[in-house]
GUBA-189356 format. One record per residue: residue in one letter; z, x, y of N, C-alpha, C in turn. Coordinates in pm, whole numbers, plus 50000, padded with zeros to 5 digits. Example, Ala and Ser with C-alpha at 12.3 -4.5 7.8 and 13.67 -1.06 7.14 Angstrom:
% residues 2
A507805131949431507805123049550507805132049670 S507085128549775507145136749894507875129050003 
END
This chain:
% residues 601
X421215854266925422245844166900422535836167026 X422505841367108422925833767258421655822067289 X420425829467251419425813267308419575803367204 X420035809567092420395796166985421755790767047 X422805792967057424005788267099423495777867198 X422865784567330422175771567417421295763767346 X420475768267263420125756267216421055744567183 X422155750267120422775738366968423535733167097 X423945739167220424995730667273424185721867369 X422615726367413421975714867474421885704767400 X421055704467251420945700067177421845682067160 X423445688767121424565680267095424515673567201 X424375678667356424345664767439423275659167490 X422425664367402421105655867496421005643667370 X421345641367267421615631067181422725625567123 X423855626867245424855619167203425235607467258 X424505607967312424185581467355423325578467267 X423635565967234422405556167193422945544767153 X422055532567163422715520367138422795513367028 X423405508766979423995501366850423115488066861 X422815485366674422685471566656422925472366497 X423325458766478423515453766357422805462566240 X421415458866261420055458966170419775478266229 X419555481866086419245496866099417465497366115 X417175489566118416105486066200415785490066358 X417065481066413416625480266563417545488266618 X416515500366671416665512366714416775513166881 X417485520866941417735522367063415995523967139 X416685523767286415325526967341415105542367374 X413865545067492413745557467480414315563667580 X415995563967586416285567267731417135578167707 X416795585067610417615597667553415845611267647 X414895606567588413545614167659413125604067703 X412505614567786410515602267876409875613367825 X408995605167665407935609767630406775614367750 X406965607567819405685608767909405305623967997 X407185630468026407165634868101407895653467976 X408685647267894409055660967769407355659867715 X408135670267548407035672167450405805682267529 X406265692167597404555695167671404745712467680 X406045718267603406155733167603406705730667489 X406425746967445407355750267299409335746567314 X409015752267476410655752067469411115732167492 X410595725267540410765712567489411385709467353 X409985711567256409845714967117411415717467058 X411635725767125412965738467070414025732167096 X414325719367207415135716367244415795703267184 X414265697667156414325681767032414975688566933 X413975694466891414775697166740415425706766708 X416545714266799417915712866768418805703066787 X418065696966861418845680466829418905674166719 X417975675966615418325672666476418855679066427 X419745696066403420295698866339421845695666326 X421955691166179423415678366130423305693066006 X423925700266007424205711965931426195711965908 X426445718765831427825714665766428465723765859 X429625725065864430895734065907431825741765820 X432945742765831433655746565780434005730665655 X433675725265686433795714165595433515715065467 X432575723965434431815732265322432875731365223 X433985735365280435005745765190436195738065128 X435535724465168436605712865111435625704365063 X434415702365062433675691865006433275685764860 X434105696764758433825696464620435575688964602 X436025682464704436975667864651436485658664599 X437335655264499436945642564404436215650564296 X435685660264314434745668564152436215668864061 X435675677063970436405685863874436945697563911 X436365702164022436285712964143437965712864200 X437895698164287439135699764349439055685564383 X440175681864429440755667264460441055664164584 X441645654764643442525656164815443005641164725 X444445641064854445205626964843444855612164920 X443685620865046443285614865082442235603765005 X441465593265170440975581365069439355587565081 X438375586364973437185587364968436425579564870 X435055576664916434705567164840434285566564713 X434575579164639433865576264491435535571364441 X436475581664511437645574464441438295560564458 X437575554864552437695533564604437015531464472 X435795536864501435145533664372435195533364249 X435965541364195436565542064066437685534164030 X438425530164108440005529064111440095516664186 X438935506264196438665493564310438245486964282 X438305478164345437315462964293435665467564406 X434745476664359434135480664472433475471264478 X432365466664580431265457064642430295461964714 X429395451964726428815452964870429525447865014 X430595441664962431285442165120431935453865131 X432655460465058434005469465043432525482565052 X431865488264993430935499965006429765492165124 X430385504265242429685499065381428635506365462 X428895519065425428355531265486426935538565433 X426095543465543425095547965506423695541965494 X423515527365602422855520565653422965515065777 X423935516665814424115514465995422885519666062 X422755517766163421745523466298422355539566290 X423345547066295423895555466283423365563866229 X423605558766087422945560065979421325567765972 X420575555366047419165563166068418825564666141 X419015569666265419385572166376418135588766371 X418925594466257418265608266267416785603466240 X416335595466147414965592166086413925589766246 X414705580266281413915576366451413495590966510 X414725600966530414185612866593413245619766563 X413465622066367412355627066363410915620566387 X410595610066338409515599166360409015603366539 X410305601066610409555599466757408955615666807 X409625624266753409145637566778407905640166712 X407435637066549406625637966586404995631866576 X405745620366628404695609866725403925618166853 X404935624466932404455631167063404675642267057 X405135651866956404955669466990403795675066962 X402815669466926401385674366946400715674867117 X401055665367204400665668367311401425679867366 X402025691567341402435700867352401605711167371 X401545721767525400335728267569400405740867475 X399955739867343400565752767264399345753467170 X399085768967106397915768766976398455759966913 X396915753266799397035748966686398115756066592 X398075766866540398665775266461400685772366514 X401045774166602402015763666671402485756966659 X401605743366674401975731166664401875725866474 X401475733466397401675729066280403485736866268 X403805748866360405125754666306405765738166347 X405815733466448406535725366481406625711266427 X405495710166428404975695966291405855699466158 X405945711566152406795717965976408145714166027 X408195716666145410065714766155410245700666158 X409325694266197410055678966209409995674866090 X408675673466009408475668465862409995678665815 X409955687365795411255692465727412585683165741 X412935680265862413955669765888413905661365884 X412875651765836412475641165771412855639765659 X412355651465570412255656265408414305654265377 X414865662865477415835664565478416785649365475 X416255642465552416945629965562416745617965446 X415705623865436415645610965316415815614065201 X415975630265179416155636865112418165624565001 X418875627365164420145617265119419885603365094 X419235600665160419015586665149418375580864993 X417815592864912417435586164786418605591064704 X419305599464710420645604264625421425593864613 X421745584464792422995573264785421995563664722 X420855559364744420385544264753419345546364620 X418625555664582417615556864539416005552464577 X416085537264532414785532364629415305527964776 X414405533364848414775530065010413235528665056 X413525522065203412335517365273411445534765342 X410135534865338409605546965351409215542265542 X409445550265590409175548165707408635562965798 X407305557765858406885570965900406735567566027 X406985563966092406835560866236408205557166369 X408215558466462409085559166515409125539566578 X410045529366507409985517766496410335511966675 X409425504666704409875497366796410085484966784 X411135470166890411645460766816410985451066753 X409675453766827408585444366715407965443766603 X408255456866565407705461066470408325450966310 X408265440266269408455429766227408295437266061 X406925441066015406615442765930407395457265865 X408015465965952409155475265901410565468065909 X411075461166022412075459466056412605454265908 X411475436965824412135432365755411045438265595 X411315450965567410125458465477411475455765348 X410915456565235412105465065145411985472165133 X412555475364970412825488864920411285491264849 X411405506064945410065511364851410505519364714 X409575520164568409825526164444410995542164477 X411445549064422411845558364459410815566664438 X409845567464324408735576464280408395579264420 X407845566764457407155567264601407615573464702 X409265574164732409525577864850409765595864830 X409645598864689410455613464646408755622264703 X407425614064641406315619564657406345622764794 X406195614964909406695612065038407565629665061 X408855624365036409625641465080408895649365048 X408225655564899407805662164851406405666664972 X405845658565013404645660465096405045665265218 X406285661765297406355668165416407415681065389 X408045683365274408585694065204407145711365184 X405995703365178405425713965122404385714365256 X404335706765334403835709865489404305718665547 X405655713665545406585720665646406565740965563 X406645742565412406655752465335405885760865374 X404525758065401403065758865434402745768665576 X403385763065691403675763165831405195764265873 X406125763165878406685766265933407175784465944 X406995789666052407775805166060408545812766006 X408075820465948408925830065875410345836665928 X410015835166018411755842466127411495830766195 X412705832366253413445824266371414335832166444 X414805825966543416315829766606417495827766516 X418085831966551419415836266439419885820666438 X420335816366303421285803866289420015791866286 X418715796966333417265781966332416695783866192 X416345770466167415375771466046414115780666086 X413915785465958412865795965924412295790065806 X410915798065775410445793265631411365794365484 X412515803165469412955804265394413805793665378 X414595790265509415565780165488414455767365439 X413405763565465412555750865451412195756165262 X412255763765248411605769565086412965766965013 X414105771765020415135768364950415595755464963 X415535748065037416075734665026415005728864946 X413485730964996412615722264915413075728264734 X413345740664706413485740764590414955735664542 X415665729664608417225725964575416765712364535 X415395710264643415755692764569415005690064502 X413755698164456412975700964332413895701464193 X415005710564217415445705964098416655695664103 X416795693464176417555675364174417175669764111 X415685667864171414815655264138414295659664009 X414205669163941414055673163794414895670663676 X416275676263755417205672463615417795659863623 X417665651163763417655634963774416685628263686 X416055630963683414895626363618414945625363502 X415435639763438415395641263299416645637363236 X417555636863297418825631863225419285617063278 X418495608863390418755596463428417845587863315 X417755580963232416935572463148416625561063277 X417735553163332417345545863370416245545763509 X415785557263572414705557163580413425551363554 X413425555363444411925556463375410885568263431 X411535577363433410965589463504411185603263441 X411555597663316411735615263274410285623563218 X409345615163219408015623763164407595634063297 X407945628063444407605639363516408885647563581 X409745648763485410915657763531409875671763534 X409615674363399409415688963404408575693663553 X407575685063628407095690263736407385696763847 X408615687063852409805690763965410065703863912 X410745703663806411365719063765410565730563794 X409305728463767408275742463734408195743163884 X408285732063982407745731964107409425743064211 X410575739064094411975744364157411755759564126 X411025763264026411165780164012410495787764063 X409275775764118408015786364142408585788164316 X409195782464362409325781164511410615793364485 X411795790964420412585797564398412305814664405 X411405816564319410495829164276409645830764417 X408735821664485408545831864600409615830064743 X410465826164741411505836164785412235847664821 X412165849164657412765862664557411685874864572 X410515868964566409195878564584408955881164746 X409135870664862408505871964955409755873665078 X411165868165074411865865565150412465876765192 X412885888665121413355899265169414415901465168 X415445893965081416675887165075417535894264963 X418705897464959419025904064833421335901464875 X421365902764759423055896464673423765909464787 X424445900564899425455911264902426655921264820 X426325935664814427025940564698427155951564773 X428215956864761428925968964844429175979364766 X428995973364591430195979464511431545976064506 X431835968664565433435962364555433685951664484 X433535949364378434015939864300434855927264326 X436145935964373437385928164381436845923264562 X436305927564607436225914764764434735915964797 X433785921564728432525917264831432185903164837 X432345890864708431955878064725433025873064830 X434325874964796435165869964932434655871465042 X434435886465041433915893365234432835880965284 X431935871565216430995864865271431445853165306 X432975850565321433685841465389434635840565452 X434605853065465435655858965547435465868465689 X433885866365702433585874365801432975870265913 X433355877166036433055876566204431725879866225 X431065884266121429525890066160428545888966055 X427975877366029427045875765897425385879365976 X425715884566104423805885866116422935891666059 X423655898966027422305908865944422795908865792 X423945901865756423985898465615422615898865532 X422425902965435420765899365405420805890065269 X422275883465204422345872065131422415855965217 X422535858165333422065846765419421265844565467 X420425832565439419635823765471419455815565537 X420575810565595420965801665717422895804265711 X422575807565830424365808065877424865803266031 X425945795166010426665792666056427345799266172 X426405808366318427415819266398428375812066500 X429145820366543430295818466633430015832766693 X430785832666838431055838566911432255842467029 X433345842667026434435837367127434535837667245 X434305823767290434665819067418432955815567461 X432065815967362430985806967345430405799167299 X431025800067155430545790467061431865793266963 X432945785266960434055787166852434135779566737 X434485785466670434805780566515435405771866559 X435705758366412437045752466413437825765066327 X439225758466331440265769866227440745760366115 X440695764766047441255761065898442455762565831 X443375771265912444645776165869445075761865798 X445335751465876446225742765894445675736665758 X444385736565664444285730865545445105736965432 X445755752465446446645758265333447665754065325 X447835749365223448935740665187448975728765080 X450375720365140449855705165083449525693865200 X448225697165227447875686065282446375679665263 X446255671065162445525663465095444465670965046 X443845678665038443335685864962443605698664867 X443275699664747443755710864644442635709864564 X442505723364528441885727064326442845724064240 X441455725864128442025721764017442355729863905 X442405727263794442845733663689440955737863611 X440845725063602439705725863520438595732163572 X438375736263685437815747063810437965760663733 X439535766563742439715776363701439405779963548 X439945772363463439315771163301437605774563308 X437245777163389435245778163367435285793063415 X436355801363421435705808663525435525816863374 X435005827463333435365841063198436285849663250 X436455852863117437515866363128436595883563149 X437425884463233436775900963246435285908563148 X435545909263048434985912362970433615900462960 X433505894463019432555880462966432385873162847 X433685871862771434275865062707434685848462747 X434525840362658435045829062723436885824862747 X436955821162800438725821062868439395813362731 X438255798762717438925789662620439155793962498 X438705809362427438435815662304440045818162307 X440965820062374442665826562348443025815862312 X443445821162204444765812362134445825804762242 X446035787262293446855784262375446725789562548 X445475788162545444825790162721445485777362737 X445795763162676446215753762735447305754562801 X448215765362755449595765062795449715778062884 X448725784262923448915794362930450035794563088 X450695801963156451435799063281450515804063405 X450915803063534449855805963624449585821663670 X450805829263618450305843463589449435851563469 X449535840663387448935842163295447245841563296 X446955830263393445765823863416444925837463451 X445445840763535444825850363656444225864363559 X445355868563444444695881563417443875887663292 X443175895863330441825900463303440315888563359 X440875880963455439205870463475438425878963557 X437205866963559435865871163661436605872263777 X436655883263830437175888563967436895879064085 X435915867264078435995856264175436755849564175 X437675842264066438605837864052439905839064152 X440355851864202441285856064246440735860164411 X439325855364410438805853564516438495844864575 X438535832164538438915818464536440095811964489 X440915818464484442315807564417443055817164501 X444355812964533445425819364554445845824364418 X446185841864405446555846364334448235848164315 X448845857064187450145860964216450335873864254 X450545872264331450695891164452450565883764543 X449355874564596448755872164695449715874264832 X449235876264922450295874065048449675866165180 X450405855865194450075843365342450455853665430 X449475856165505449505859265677449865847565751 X449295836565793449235826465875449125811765811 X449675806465855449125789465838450805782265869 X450545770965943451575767666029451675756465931 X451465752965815451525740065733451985744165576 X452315758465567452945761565421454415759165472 X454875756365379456795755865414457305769465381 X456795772265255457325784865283457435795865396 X455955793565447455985801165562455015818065506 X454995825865600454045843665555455135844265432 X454195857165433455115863565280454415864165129 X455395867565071454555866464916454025851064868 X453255850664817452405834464798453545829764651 X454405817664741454955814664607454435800064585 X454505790864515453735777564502454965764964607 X454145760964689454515749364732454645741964674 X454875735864566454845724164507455325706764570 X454655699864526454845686564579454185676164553 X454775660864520453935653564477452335652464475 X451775645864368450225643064423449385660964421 X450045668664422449405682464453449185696764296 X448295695164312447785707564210448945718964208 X449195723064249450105738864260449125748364298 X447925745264314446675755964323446255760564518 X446365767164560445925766264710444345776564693 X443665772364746442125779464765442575789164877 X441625799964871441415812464977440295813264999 X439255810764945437825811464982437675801165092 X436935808865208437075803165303437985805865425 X439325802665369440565801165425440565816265531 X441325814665689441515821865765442415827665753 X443015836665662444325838565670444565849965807 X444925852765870444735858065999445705857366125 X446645861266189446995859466279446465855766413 X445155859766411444565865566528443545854066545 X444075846166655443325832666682441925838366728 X441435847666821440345854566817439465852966716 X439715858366563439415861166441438665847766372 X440025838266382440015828766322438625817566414 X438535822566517437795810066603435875816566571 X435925827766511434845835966526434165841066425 X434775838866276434395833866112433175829566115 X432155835466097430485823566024431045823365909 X429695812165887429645808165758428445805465693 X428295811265619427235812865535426725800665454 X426135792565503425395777665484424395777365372 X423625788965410422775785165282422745803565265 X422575805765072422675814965047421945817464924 X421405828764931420065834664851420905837664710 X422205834164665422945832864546422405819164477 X422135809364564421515794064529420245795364480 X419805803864553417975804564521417815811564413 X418475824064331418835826364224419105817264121 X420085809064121420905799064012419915786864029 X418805781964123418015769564114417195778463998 X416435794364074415355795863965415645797363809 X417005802563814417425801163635417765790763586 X417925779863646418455768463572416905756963545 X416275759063660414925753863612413995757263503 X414135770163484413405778763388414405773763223 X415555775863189416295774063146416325758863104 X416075749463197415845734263135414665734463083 X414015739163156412195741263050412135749362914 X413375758362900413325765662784412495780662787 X411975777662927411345790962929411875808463002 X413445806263021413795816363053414245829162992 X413655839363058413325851362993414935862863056 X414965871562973415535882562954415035885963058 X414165889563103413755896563249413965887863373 X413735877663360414395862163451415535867063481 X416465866363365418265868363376418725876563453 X418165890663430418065901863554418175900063645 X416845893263705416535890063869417415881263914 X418085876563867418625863863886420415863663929 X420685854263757421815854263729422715870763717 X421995878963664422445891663659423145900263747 X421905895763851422395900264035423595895864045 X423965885464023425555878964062426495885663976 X426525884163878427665892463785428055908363841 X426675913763857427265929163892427635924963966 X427355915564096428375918664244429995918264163 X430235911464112431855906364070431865917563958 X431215927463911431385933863811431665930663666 X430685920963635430965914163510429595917963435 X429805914863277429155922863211427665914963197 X426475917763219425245905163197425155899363118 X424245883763158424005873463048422905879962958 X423005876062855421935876262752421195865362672 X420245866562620419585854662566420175853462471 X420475858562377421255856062264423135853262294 X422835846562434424405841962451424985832162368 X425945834962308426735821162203427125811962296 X427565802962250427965783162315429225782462295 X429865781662395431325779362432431545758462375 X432385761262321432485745162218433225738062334 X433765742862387434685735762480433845731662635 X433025740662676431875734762783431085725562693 X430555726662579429375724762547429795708162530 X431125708862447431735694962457431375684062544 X431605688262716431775684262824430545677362860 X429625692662825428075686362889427105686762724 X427525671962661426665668462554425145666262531 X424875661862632423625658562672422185664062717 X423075677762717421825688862726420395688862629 X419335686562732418345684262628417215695462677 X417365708862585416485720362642416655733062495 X415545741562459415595745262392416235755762383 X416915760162528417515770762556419295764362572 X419565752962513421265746062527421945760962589 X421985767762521423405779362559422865787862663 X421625787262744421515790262830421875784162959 X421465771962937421945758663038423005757463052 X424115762462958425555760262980426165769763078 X425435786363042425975793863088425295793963242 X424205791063293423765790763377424385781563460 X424955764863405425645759063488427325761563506 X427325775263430428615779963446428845784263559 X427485799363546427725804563670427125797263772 X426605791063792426235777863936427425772263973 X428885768363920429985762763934431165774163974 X431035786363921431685798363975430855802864062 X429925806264098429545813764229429655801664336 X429405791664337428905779664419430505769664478 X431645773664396432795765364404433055766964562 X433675757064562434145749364740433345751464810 X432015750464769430895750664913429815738064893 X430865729864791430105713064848428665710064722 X428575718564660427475715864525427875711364441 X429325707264386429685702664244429275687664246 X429295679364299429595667264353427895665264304 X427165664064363425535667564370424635669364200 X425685678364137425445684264006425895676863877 X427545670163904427685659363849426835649963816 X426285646063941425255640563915424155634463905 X423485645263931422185649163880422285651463708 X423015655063676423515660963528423685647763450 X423895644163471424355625963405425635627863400 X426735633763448428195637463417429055633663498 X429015620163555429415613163598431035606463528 X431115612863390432185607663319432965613863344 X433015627363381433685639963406434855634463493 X434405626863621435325623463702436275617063659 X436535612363548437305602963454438895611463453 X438515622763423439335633663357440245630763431 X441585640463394443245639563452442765651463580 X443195649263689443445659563783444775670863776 X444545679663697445535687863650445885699063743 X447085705363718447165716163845448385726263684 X449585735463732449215743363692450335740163567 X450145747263504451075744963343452525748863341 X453515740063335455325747963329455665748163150 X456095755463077456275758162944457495746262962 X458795744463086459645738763030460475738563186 X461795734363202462425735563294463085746063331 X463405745463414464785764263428463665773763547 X463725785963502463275795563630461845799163570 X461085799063669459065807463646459555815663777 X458475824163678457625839063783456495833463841 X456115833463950454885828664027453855834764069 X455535852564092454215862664176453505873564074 X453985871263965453775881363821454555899863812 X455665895263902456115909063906457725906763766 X457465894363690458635893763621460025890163687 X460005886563758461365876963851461025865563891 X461845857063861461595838963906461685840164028 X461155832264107460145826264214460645810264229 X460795804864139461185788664160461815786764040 X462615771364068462985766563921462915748763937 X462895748563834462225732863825463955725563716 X464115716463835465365708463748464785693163664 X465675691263651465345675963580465865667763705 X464985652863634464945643763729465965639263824 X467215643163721468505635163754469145647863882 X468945653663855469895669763900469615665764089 X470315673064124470835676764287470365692664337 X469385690264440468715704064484470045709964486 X470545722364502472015729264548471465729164717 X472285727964782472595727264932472675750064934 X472655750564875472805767964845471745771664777 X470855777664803469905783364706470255798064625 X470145800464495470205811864458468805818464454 X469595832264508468475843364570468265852164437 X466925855464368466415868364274466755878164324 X466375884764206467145902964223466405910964386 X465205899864422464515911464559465165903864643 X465905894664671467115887364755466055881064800 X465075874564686464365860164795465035848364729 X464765835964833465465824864792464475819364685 X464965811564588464535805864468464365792564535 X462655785264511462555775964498462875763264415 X463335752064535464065739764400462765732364413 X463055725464274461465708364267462655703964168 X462595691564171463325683964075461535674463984 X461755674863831460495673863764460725661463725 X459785653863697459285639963603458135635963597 X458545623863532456915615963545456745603763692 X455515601263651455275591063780456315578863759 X456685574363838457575564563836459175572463923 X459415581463887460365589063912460295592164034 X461565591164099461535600164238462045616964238 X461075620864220461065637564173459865643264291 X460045655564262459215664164365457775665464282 X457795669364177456635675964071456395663563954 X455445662763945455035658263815454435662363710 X455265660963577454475666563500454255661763381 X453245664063311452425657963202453225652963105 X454055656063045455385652662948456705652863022 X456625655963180458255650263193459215662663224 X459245670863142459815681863135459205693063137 X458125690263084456895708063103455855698763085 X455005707963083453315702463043452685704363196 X450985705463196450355701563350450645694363434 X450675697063620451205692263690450375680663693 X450985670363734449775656863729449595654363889 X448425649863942448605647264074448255635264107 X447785621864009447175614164031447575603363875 X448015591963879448185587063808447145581763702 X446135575963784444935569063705444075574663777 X443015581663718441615579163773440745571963792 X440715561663697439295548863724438895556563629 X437545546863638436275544263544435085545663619 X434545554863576432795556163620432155551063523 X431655542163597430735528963510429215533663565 X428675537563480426995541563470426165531563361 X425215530963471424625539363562424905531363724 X425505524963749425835519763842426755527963974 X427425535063911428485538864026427555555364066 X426325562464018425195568764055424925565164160 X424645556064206424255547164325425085538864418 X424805538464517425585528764645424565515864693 X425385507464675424475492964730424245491364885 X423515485764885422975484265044423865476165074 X424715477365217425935463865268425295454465269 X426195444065242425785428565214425425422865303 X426145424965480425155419065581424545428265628 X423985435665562422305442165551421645428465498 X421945430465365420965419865277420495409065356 X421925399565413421855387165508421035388465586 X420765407665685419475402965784418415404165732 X418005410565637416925411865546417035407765406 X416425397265397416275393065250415685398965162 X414805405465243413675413465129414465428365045 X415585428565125416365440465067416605435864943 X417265436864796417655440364703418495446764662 X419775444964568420325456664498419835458564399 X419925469264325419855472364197420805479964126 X420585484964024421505494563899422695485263920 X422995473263900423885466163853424845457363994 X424315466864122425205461764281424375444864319 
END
C-alpha cells in the first residue's frame, strides 16, 4: 500500500498544470514530461499512469442523485435539464480541453512507453494499461455525446485534419473501445499493488460496458443498432464468467446477515477483502479519507421512497403484495425487509454517534424533517463515528465482484438464456449474504415493477425484473442507477414525484418503533409552542408545522394534511430520445463546423 500511496500522490502533482484553450483540440505542450528524457523504466511507466487514475471517492455514496435512488436540492444537470429551457449554450460541459485532457495522456503515453528498457511481455502489460484508460475515457464520452471524434494519437497544434475532424459513427468509436478493452484484457497483470489496476479490474469494467452497450442497443431504437445488441451481451457474460472462474474472488459473507453488506462500507481495512476488486485505501497521516459526517442530515442530498419500495420482504415476497404498502408509516416500512434495507436507510432504533449537521444532534435517530427533504437519511457509507482517526481511514470499495455477478445474470437473462445453475453462482451468492431466500426460475412478476419497466424485451421478462431488482438493492448509492436508467430506455422514470416518507394525518408519530411519539406535525396555521412537550422517556417531541407548496410550513405533504412528504414541486419532462444525450457547446460548433448535433440538440 505505501508504494501505491507514493504513487497516487506523485501522480496528482506531476499533472496538475496545463494550459487552456478554447478548442478541445488544442492541447497543452509537453512541459508536464521530456519524452526524450522519461518513458525508459517500468517505474517511469508506473508513474504516468497513475497519473491517469480519475477513480471516484467517497462521492460514490451520493451519486445516484437525481435517480429514483435519491435526490439533492442542489443544482445538477439532468435536473436544468428537465425543468429548463436547456441548449447548447446553457449545456456546457464535457468538451473543454479539460475535458480531454485525459485522452492526450493517454495518446502521449502510449506514443513513447515502448521505448521503455523492459521485456516484450512488459511492455504489452503497459500498452494494456494505457489502451485501458483510453477504453475508459471514451468509454464516457459515448454515454454523454454518443458519436464523438475517434482519436488515437497524441494531437499536436497542427494537426489540422483532427483538430477540425467530426463526429465519428458511434458503431465506430464503441468497436474502437472494444479493441483496446480486449488488448488491455489480454495483457495486462493479474495482480498489482494494492489499490492499481490489475487484470480483473480491466475484465470487469470491459464487461460493465459490454453490457451497456448491449442493453443500449437493444432498447435504444434510435440507434439502429439493436441487431448487434445480443453480441455485446454474450461478450458481458462470457468476461463476467471468467472472472468468476479465474479471479479468485468471492461475496463477502461472515454469516451475519444483519451487517456483513454494511461492514463493506464501513471499514478501515478492505485489503484482503476478497469481494474487492479495486479499492479505495487510506491510511492516517498518509493518505486520508475525506469525512462524510457532515452529509447526514438535511443538506441537499436524500433517498427516496421509491428506493425503498424495491427492496422484498424478508421472506422474498414482494413488499408491494400488502394490502396499503402505500400508506404504510416509516416503522412500518422497515419490518420484516431484505436486511439491506436497514443497512442502507436509517432505521427506527437506529442511533447517531456523530455528525455536526443533524439538529437533533447523537442519540436515538428521530427524523429531521424539513423543506425540499425526503425524511429518509442513508447510512451506507456514512461515518458514523466519533473518532476522527476512524473516519479519515474508511476504504472504499470501488469496484466489487457483487457487479461482476449482477452484469453476468442480467446478460444471460436479456438473452433468455439464464439457467437455475447461473442463479446460484450468481444472484444467489448475494441473497444468502443478506439471508434471503433464492431466486428461482419459475419466479412470478411483480405488476407493480413490471409496470415501471414495460419494455422488457426477453424471454425470460420475470427474470430481468428480478435481476434488475437485485442490481438496484445490492448496487444503491454507489453511483449505478443513473447509468441503468439509461441504458434501460427509462428515462421516464425521472418524471416521477420525489417522495419521502408517508404521515396517515396530523397530531403525534412514532419514528423510533418503540410505540411513543417522537414528533408531531401541526397544521399550517398553528404556532411551534416556545415549550416543547416531552414523551413518557422525557424526550422532547419534535414540532414541523405541515402543508402544501405554496405555504410557509416546515414539511410538505402530498394532500396537505397527511399523504407523502413532497420534496420537489415539479419535476420536468424527459423528452426522448433527446435528453439521452448532451449536445456539443455551441462555441464548439462555431470553432468547428464540421461538428454536428444530433438526437434533436
Amino acid at each position: 500500500m505505501n508504494r501505491y500511496i507514493k504513487l497516487a500522490l506523485f501522480g496528482a502533482v506531476l499533472f496538475s498544470s496545463s494550459s487552456c484553450n478554447d478548442d478541445f483540440m488544442d492541447l497543452s505542450s509537453e512541459t508536464e514530461i521530456n519524452k526524450e528524457s522519461f518513458f525508459n523504466t517500468a517505474n517511469d511507466l508506473d508513474l504516468f499512469i497513475v497519473g491517469m487514475y480519475n477513480f471516484s471517492g467517497l462521492g460514490i455514496y451520493q451519486a445516484d442523485a437525481t435517480t429514483d435512488n435519491a435526490s439533492t436540492t442542489g443544482n445538477t444537470e439532468i435536473k436544468n435539464l428537465m425543468t429548463g429551457n436547456a441548449s447548447a449554450t446553457t449545456i456546457t460541459t464535457g468538451w473543454s480541453h479539460e475535458d480531454w485532457a485525459q485522452l492526450r495522456k493517454a495518446n502521449f503515453y502510449l506514443e513513447n512507453m515502448r521505448k521503455a528498457q523492459i521485456s516484450e511481455s512488459e511492455k504489452a502489460h503497459y500498452e494494456g494499461l494505457g489502451r485501458y484508460f483510453r477504453a475508459r475515457f471514451y468509454v464516457d464520452k459515448v454515454k454523454r455525446f454518443s458519436d464523438v471524434p475517434w482519436v488515437d494519437k497524441a494531437l499536436e497544434a497542427n494537426d489540422e485534419d483532427y483538430l477540425f475532424a467530426g463526429r465519428d459513427p458511434r458503431a465506430f468509436v464503441v468497436d474502437k473501445i472494444m479493441e483496446d478493452f480486449e488488448y488491455a484484457a489480454q495483457h495486462v497483470n493479474p495482480s498489482a499493488a494494492l489499490g492499481a489496476v490489475n487484470k480483473w479490474v480491466v475484465l470487469q469494467e470491459y464487461s460493465r460496458f459490454a453490457l451497456y452497450e448491449g442493453t443500449y442497443r437493444k432498447y435504444h431504437d434510435e440507434l439502429n443498432l439493436k441487431s448487434t445488441a445480443s453480441s455485446f451481451l454474450e461478450k458481458a457474460h462470457t468476461l463476467s464468467n471468467q472472472v468468476m472462474n479465474e479471479g479468485g474472488f468471492s461475496i463477502h459473507n461472515t454469516g451475519n446477515p444483519e451487517t456483513d453488506y454494511a461492514s463493506l462500507f464501513f471499514s478501515e481495512n478492505l485489503d484482503n477483502n476478497p469481494e474487492v476488486v479495486l479499492g479505495r485505501f487510506y491510511a492516517n497521516n498518509v493518505l486520508n479519507a475525506d469525512e462524510w459526517p457532515g452529509m447526514f442530515g438535511n443538506y441537499e442530498y436524500y433517498p427516496l421512497r421509491d428506493l425503498l419500495q424495491a427492496y422484498l420482504m424478508r421472506d422474498g415476497s414482494f413488499y408491494s403484495s400488502q394490502t396499503g404498502y402505500e400508506r404504510f408509516s416509516f416503522v412500518q416500512e422497515f419490518e420484516n425487509r431484505d436486511p439491506r434495507l436497514a443497512q442502507s436507510y436509517a432505521f427506527p432504533g437506529w442511533e447517531l454517534i456523530y455528525s455536526h449537521t443533524y439538529a437533533q444532534g447523537p442519540g436515538l435517530y428521530v427524523q429531521q424533517l424539513a423543506k425540499n427533504f425526503s425524511g429518509y437519511h442513508q447510512i451506507k457509507g456514512f461515518q458514523n463515528t466519533l473518532s476522527v482517526e476512524t473516519r479519515r481511514n474508511l476504504d472504499i470499495p470501488l469496484y466489487r465482484y457483487a457487479e461482476v455477478l449482477l452484469n453476468f445474470a442480467e446478460a444471460k437473462a436479456e438473452l433468455g438464456i439464464l439457467t437455475q445453475a447461473d442463479l446460484d453462482r450468481s444472484i444467489n451468492l448475494l441473497r444468502k449474504r443478506a439471508g434471503m431466500p433464492d431466486l428461482l426460475l419459475a419466479q412470478a412478476i411483480d405488476p407493480v415493477m413490471s409496470a415501471k419497466h414495460s419494455n422488457i424485451a426477453s424471454a425470460q421478462r420475470n427474470l430481468v425484473l428480478e435481476v434488475r431488482r437485485e442490481r438496484r438493492v445490492e448496487l444503491a448509492f454507489e453511483g449505478f442507477r443513473f447509468d441503468d436508467l439509461m441504458r434501460w430506455n427509462l428515462g421516464k422514470l425521472l418524471e416521477n414525484k420525489r417522495e419521502g416518507i408517508y404521515f396517515s394525518g396530523l397530531g403525534k408519530h412514532d419514528m423510533t418503533g418503540d410505540g411513543i411519539p417522537d414528533l408531531e406535525l401541526l397544521p399550517a396555521s398553528a404556532t411551534i409552542p416556545a415549550v416543547k412537550e416531552k414523551n413518557s422517556l422525557g424526550r422532547e417531541l419534535q414540532y414541523y408545522r405541515a402543508g402544501t407548496f405554496g405555504q410557509d410550513v416546515g414539511v410538505f405533504l402530498s394532500q396537505g394534511t397527511n399523504g407523502t412528504v413532497e420534496t420537489i414541486e415539479r419535476t420536468g419532462t424527459f423528452e426522448a430520445p433527446k435528453y439521452y444525450y448532451r449536445p456539443i457547446p455551441q462555441n464548439e460548433i462555431r470553432l468547428n463546423p464540421n461538428l454536428t448535433q444530433i438526437f434533436g440538440w
